[in-house]
C-alpha positions as CSV (number, residue, x, y, z in Angstrom):
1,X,-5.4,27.3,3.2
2,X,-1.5,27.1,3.0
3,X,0.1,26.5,6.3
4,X,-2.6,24.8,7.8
5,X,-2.7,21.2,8.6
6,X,-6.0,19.1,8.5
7,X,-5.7,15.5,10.4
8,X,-8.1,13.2,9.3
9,X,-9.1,10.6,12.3
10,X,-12.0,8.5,13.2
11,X,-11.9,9.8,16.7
12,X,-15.0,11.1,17.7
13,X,-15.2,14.4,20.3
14,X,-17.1,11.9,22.6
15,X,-14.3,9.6,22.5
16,X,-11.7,12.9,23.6
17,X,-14.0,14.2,25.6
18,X,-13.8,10.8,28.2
19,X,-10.3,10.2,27.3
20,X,-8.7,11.3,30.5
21,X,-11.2,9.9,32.8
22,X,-10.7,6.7,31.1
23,X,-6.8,7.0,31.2
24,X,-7.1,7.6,34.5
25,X,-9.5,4.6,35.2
26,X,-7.2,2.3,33.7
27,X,-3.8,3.2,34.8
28,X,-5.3,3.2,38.6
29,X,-6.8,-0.9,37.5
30,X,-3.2,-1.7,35.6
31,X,-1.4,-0.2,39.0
32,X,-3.4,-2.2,41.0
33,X,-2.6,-5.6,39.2
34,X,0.8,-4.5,39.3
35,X,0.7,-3.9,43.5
36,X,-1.2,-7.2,43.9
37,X,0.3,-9.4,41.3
38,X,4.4,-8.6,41.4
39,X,5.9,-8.4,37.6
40,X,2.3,-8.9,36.1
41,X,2.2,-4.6,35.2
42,X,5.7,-2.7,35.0
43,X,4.7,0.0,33.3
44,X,8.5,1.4,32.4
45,X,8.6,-2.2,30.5
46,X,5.6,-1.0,28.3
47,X,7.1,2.0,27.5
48,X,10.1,0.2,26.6
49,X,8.3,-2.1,24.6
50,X,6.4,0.8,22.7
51,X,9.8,2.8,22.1
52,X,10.9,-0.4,20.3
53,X,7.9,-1.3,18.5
54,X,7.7,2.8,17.3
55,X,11.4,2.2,16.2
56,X,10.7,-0.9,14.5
57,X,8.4,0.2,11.9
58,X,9.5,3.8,11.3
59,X,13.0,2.0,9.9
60,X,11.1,-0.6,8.3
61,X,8.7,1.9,6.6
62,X,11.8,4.3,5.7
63,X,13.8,1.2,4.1
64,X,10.6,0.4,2.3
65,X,10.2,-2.8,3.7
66,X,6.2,-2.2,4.6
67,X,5.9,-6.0,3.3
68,X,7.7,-7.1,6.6
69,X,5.1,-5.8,8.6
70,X,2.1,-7.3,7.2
71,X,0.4,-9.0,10.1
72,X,2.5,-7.0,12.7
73,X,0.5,-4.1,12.1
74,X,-3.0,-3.3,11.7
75,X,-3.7,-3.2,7.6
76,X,-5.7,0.2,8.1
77,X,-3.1,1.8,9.8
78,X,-0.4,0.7,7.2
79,X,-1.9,1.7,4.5
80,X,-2.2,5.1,6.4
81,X,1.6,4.8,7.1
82,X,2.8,4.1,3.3
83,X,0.3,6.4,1.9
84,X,-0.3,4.1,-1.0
85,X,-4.0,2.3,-2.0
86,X,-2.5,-0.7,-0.9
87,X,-1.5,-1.5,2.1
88,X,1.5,-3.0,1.4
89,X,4.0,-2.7,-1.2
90,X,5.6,-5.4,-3.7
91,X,9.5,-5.1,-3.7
92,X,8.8,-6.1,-7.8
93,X,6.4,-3.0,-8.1
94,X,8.5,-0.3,-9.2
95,X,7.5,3.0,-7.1
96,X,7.1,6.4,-8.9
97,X,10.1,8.6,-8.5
98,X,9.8,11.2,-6.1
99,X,10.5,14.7,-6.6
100,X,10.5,18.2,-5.0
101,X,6.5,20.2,-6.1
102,X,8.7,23.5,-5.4
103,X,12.8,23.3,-4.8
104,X,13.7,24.6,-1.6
């Protein structure tokens, strides 16, 4: 069907169905490490930390430098990322030119 978008994901409905209650569970248990143990948990360093890591292999992937992050990221997910049947891509293979299917 044009328009639509169809996500492919191993997550189960199980697994969304107890997502909150285990967010919950385990933001209260990292807050309370954080209360008791000062500078173990800061949470606004995690999200930091995943703001940088995000940024990090978005401009790796869009310099087409997957290679560099071979054992940075999980090998599923990268293949995911560049799309290709391998998971990461040779600077000596030669990539098919890409084009428009329908000009703007």
């Amino acid at each position: 069907e044009e328009g639509s978008i169809e996500l492919s994901s191993d997550v189960g409905w199980l697994d969304l169905l107890t997502l909150p209650p285990r967010h919950l569970l385990c933001s209260s248990s990292l807050h309370l490490l954080g209360s008791r143990f000062e500078g173990l948990w800061v949470q606004q360093e995690f999200y930091d930390g995943v703001e940088q890591v995000v940024r990090m292999v978005f401009s790796h992937l869009a310099a087409d430098k997957a290679s560099e992050l071979k054992g940075l990221v999980d090998e599923s997910l990268l293949t995911r990322l560049t799309g290709s049947g391998c998971a990461v891509t040779d600077a000596t293979t030669a990539a098919a030119p890409e084009a428009w299917a329908v000009p703007p």
